[in-house]
C-alpha positions in Angstrom: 59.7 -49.0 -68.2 56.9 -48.2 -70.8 54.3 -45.5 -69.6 51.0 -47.2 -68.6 48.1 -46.4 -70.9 45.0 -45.0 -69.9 41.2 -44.6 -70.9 38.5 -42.1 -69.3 35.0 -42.6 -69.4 32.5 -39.2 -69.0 30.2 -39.5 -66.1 30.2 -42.6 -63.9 29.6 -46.5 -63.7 31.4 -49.4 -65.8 32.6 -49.0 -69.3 32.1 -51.6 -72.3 34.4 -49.3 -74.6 36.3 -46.8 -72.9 37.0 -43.7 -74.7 40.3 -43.8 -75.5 43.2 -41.4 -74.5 44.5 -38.9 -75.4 42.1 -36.5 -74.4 40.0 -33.8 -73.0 40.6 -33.3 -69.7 38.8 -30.0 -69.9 36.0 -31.2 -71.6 34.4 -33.1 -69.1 33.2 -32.1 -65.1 33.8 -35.6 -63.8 34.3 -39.0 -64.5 36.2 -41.9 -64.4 40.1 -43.3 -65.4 40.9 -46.9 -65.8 44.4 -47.8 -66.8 45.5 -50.7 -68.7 47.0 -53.4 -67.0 47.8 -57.7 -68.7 45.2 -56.8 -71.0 42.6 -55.2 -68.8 41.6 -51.8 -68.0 42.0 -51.7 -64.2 39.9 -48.6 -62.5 42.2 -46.2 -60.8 39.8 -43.5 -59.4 37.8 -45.5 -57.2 34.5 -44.4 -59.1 34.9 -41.0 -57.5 33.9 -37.9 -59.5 37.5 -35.9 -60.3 38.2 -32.4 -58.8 38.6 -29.2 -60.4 42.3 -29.8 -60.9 41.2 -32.6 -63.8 38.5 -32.8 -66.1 36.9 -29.7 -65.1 35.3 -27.3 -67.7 35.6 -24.3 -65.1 39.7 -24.8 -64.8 39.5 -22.6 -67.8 37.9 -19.2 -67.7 34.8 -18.2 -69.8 37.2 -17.8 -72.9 38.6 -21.5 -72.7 41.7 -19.8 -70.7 43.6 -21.8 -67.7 42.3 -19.9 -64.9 45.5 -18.4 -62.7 46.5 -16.7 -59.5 46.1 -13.2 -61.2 42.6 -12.2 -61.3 41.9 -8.5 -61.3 39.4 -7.1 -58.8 36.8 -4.4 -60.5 34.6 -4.6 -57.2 34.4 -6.4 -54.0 32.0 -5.7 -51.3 32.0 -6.9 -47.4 29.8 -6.0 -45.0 31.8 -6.0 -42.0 30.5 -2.7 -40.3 27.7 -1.2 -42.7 25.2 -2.7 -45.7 27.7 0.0 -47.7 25.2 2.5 -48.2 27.7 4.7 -50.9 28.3 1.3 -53.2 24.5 -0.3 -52.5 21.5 1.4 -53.3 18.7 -0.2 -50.9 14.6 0.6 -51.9 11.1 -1.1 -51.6 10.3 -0.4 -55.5 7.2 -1.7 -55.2 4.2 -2.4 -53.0 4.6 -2.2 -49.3 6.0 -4.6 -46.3 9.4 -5.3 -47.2 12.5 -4.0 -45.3 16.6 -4.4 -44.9 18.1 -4.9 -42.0 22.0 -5.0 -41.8 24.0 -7.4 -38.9 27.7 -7.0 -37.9 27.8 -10.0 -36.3 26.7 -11.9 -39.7 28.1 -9.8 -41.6 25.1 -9.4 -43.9 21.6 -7.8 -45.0 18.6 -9.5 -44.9 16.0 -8.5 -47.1 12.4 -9.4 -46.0 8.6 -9.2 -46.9 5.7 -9.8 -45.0 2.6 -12.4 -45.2 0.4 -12.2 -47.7 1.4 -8.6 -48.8 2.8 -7.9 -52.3 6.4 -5.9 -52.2 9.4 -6.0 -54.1 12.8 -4.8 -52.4 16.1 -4.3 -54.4 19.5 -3.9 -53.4 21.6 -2.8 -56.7 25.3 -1.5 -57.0 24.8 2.5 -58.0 28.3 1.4 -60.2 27.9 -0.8 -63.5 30.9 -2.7 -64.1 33.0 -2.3 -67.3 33.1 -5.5 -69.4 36.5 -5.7 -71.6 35.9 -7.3 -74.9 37.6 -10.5 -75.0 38.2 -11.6 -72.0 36.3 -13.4 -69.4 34.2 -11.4 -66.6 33.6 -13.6 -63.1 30.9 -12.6 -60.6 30.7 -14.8 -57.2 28.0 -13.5 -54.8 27.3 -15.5 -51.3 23.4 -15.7 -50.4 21.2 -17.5 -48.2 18.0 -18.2 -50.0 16.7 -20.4 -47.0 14.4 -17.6 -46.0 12.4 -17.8 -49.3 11.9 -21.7 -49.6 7.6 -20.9 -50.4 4.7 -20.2 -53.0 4.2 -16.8 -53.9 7.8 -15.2 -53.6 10.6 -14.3 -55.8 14.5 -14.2 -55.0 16.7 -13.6 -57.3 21.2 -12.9 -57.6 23.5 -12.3 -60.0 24.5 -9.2 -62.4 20.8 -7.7 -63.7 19.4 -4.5 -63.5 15.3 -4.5 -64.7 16.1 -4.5 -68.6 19.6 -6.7 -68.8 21.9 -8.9 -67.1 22.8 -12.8 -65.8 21.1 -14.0 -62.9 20.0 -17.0 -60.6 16.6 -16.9 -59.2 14.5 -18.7 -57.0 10.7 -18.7 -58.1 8.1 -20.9 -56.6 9.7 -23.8 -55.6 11.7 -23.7 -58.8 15.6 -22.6 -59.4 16.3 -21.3 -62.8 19.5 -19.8 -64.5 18.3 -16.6 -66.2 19.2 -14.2 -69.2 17.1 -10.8 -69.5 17.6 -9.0 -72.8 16.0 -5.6 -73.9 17.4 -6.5 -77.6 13.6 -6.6 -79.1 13.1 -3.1 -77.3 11.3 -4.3 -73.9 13.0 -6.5 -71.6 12.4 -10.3 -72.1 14.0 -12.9 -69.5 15.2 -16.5 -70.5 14.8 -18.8 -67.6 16.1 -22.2 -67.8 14.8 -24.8 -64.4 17.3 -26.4 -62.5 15.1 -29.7 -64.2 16.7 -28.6 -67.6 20.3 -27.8 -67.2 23.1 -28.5 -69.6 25.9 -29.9 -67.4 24.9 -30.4 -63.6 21.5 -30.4 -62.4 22.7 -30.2 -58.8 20.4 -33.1 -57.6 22.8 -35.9 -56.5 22.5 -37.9 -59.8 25.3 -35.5 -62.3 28.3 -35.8 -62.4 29.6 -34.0 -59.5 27.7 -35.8 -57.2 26.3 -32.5 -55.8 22.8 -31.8 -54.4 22.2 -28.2 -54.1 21.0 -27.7 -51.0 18.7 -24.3 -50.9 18.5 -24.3 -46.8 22.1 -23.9 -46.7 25.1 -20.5 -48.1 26.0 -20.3 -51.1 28.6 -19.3 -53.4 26.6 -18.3 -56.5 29.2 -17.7 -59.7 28.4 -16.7 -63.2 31.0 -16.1 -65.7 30.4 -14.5 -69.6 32.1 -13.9 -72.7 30.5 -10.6 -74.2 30.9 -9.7 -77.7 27.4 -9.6 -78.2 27.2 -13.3 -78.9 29.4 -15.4 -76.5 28.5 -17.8 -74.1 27.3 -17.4 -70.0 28.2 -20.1 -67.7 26.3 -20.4 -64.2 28.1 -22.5 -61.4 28.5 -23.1 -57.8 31.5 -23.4 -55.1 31.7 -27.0 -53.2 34.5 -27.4 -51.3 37.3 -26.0 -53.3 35.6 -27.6 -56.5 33.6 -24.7 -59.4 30.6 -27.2 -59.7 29.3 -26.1 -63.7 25.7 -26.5 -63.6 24.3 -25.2 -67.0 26.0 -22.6 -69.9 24.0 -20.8 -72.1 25.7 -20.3 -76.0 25.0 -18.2 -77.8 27.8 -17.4 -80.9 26.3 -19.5 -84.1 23.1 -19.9 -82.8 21.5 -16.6 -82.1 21.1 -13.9 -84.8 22.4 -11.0 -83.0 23.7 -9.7 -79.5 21.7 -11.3 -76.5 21.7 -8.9 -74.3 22.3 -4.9 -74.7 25.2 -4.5 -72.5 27.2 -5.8 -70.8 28.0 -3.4 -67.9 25.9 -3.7 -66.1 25.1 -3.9 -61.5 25.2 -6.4 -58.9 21.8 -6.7 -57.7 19.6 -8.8 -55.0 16.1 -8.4 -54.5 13.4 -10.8 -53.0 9.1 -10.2 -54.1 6.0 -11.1 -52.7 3.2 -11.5 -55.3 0.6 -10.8 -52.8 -0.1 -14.7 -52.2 3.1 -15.6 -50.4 4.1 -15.8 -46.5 6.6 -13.7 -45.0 10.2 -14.5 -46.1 13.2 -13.6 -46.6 16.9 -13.6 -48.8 20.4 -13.0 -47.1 22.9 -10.8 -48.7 26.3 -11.3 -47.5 29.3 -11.1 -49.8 29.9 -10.4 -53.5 32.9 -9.4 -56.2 33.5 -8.7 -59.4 36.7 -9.8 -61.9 38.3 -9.7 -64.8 39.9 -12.7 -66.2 42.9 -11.7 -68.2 43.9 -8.2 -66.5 42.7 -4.4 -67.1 43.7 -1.7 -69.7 41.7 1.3 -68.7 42.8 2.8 -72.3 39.8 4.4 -72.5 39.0 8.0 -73.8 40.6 11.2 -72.0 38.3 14.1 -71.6 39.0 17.9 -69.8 36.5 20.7 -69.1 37.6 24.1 -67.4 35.9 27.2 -66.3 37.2 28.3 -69.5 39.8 30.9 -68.2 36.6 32.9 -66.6 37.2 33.9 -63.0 34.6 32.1 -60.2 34.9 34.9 -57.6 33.7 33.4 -54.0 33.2 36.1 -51.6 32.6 34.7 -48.5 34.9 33.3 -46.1 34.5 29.7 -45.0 31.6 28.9 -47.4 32.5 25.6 -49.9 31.5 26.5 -53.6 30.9 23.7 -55.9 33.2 25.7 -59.0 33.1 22.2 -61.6 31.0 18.9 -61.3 30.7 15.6 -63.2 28.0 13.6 -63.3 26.5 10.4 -66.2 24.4 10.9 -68.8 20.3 9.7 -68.3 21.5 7.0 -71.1 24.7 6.6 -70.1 25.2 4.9 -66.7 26.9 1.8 -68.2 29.8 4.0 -68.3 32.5 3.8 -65.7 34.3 7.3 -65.3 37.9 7.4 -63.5 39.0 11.3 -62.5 42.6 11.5 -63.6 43.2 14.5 -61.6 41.8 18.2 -61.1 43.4 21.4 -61.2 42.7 24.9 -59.4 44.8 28.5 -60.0 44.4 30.9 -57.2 44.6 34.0 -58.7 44.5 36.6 -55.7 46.3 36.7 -52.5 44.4 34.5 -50.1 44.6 30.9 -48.8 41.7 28.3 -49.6 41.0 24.8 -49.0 39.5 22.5 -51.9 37.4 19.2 -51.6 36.2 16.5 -53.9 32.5 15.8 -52.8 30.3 13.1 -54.1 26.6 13.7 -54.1 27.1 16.9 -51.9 23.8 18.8 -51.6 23.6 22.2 -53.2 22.1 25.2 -52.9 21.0 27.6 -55.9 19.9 27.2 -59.7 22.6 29.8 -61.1 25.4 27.2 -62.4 25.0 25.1 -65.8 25.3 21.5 -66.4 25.7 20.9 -70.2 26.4 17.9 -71.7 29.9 17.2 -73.0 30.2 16.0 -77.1 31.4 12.8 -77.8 31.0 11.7 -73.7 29.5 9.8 -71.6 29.4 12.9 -69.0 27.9 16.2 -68.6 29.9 19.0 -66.9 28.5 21.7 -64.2 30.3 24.9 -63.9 29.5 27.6 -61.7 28.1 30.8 -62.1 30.6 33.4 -62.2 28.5 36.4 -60.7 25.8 34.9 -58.1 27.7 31.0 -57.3 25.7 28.4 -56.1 26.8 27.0 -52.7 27.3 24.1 -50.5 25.2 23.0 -48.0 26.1 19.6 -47.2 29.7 17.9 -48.2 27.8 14.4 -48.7 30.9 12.1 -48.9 34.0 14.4 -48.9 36.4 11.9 -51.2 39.7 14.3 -51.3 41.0 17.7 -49.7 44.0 19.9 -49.3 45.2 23.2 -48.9 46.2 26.2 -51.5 48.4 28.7 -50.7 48.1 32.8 -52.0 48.5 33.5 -55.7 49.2 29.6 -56.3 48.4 26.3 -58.6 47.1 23.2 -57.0 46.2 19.8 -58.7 46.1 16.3 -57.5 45.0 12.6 -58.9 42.2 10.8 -58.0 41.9 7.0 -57.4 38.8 5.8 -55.8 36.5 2.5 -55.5 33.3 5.2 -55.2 32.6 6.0 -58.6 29.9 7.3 -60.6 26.7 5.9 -60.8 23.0 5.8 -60.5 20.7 4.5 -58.3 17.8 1.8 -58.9 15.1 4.4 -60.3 17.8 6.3 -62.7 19.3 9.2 -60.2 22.9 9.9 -61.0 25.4 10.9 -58.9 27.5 14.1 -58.7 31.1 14.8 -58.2 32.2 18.2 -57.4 35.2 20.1 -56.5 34.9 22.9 -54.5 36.8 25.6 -53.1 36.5 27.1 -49.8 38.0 30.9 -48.8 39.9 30.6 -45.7 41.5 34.6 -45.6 39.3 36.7 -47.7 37.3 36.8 -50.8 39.4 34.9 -53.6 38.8 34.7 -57.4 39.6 31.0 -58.9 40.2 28.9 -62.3 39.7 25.2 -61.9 40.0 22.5 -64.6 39.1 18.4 -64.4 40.5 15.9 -66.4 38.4 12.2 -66.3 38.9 8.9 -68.4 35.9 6.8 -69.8 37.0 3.2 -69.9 34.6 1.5 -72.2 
């Protein structure tokens, strides 16, 4: 028995000339396959649009990949119990009126502004996100935009800080797929209406069939090639089907990288201009992945106290002895602690702690900016130490012994940062005295992935 030939035509409807096989099955979101029969080419897909499975463009990752089962997660966030307050910064950045309120049972923030009074409130990941050159970078983010369906307001979700990034917003009436580059020195956004995309316009009549609905959740996915110059694609989640609704190239046709960086936060915020009722934008879910696995092969670094004693005289006070924090123009950087080290050098028992964004008390210790890093490295005085007042987040502890060594890795989701108006955060190990007055050496090794 022969094997029966086929044809596919792109998009729907009757064919005079059928494209003939082989071909694309990737190159093409939906369409329709006849197969030959006495002559005649018989339809076999009851004019029904084809799943992801064939003739979908997103089957394949940003690089023209087959998309697996092995993605790897850089970031996922659920509100569950909390609107995360350590991953998510949360400010009104402008005007006045707006607030962000956080439900269990919805799991979710909803971010709000009030009638006819001009506010802008963002909620940004203190964390960029390391883009690998190469391979494909994924960002899904579940939102209810039905809150913000007016004149006058401004909702916006994707992977954008105020001067770069990849983002869907909602303007007006109007939903556009949106680029903002600083390349040209100040930040410029490209915004593309739904009216003008490439591949779906997610109004019933493309090939998917889809109508986006704006009163309903949704799952929101971009996904990017990097390099400078590669190409952003902007889709949505239907039913088990990725929905491609518009890509944005750029290798061969722009003259030089379209946006600065790639690393870069996940960010919601919703604006009123002044002009607009009350309304509002529900944050709910959100992750980040690379396509094609991790090497975090990225620079070692190691700062010390230099082999200069930090003597802490008073029992059951927490020193900060060495900190870590980003550079002002560095905060694209993600920074892994490999481990940290502390000698005991008299005969007395202490406890150490890891403490992110701890609050301290004195001026005597010196941050100084490490050479060829992304970092810059606090050591404490060695005569008149500055003290803890507050652990803030206490992220690793244990116990030292008289006259000993203690050191121990670090793995951790909560990473450096900064928040929405450039404050960085601070890691810090510290030491507490538990029998007496104790002199101490400490050392910190860290790993800058990109």
């Amino acid at each position: 028995m022969s094997n029966p030939t086929y044809r596919f035509l792109a998009g729907q409807g009757q064919p005079d000339n059928p494209q003939l096989g082989p071909f694309n099955l990737n190159r093409y979101a939906a369409g329709v396959l006849y197969e030959q029969a006495n002559g005649d080419f018989v339809n076999v897909s009851a004019n029904t649009p084809f799943p992801i499975a064939f003739g979908n463009k997103l089957a394949t990752d940003a690089f023209g990949r087959q998309r697996t089962s092995t993605p790897t997660t850089l970031f996922n966030s659920k509100q569950l119990f909390s609107n995360l307050p350590l991953f998510w910064d949360d400010q009104e950045v402008s005007g006045s009126g707006t607030s962000s309120v956080h439900s269990s049972a919805r799991a979710s923030s909803v971010m709000s502004v009030t009638d006819s009074t001009a506010g802008k409130r963002v909620r940004q990941t203190f964390q960029r996100f390391n883009y690998e050159p190469g391979k494909s970078q994924l960002i899904l983010q579940t939102a209810n935009l039905a809150g913000v369906l007016g004149t006058g307001v401004q909702a916006a979700v994707g992977m954008f800080d105020d001067n770069n990034g990849l983002f869907w917003e909602y303007d007006n009436g109007t939903i556009y797929a949106c680029v903002r580059s600083s390349t040209t020195g100040s930040a410029v956004t490209t915004r593309v209406p739904q009216s003008e995309w490439s591949n779906d316009k997610l109004d019933g009549s493309g090939p998917s069939g889809v109508t986006l609905d704006p009163t309903k959740s949704q799952i929101l996915g971009i996904d990017f090639e990097w390099l400078g110059v590669g190409t952003v694609r902007y889709f949505i989640v239907v039913d088990e089907v990725f929905v491609l609704a518009h890509e944005q190239h750029h290798a061969n046709r722009a003259a030089g990288v379209y946006m600065s960086t790639p690393n870069l936060p996940l960010r919601f915020e919703i604006e009123n201009d002044g002009t607009g009722s009350a309304a509002s934008v529900e944050q709910i879910c959100s992750t980040v992945i690379s396509e094609g696995g991790l090497q975090p092969t990225g620079q070692l670094h190691y700062a010390s106290t230099d082999g200069t004693l930090r003597n802490f005289n008073s029992v059951g006070q927490l020193y900060p002895i060495m900190g870590l924090r980003l550079k002002a123009d560095a905060i694209g950087e993600s920074v892994d602690i490999d481990y940290q080290s502390i000698n005991a050098l008299t005969n007395d028992d202490f406890e150490w702690v890891i403490a992110f964004n701890p609050t301290i008390t004195g001026t005597n210790g010196t941050w100084t900016a490490r050479p060829n890093s992304a970092c810059e490295v606090y050591v404490n005085d060695a005569t008149t130490p500055d003290t803890v007042s507050a652990t803030g987040q206490s992220m690793a502890g244990g116990y030292g012994s008289a006259n000993s060594s203690e050191s121990a890795s670090l793995r951790n989701a909560l990473r450096l940062g900064a928040a929405i108006d450039g404050t960085v955060d601070e890691i810090y190990l510290c030491i507490r005295p538990i029998t007496a007055n104790a002199d101490f050496l400490a050392g910190i090794g860290w790993r800058e992935l990109s």
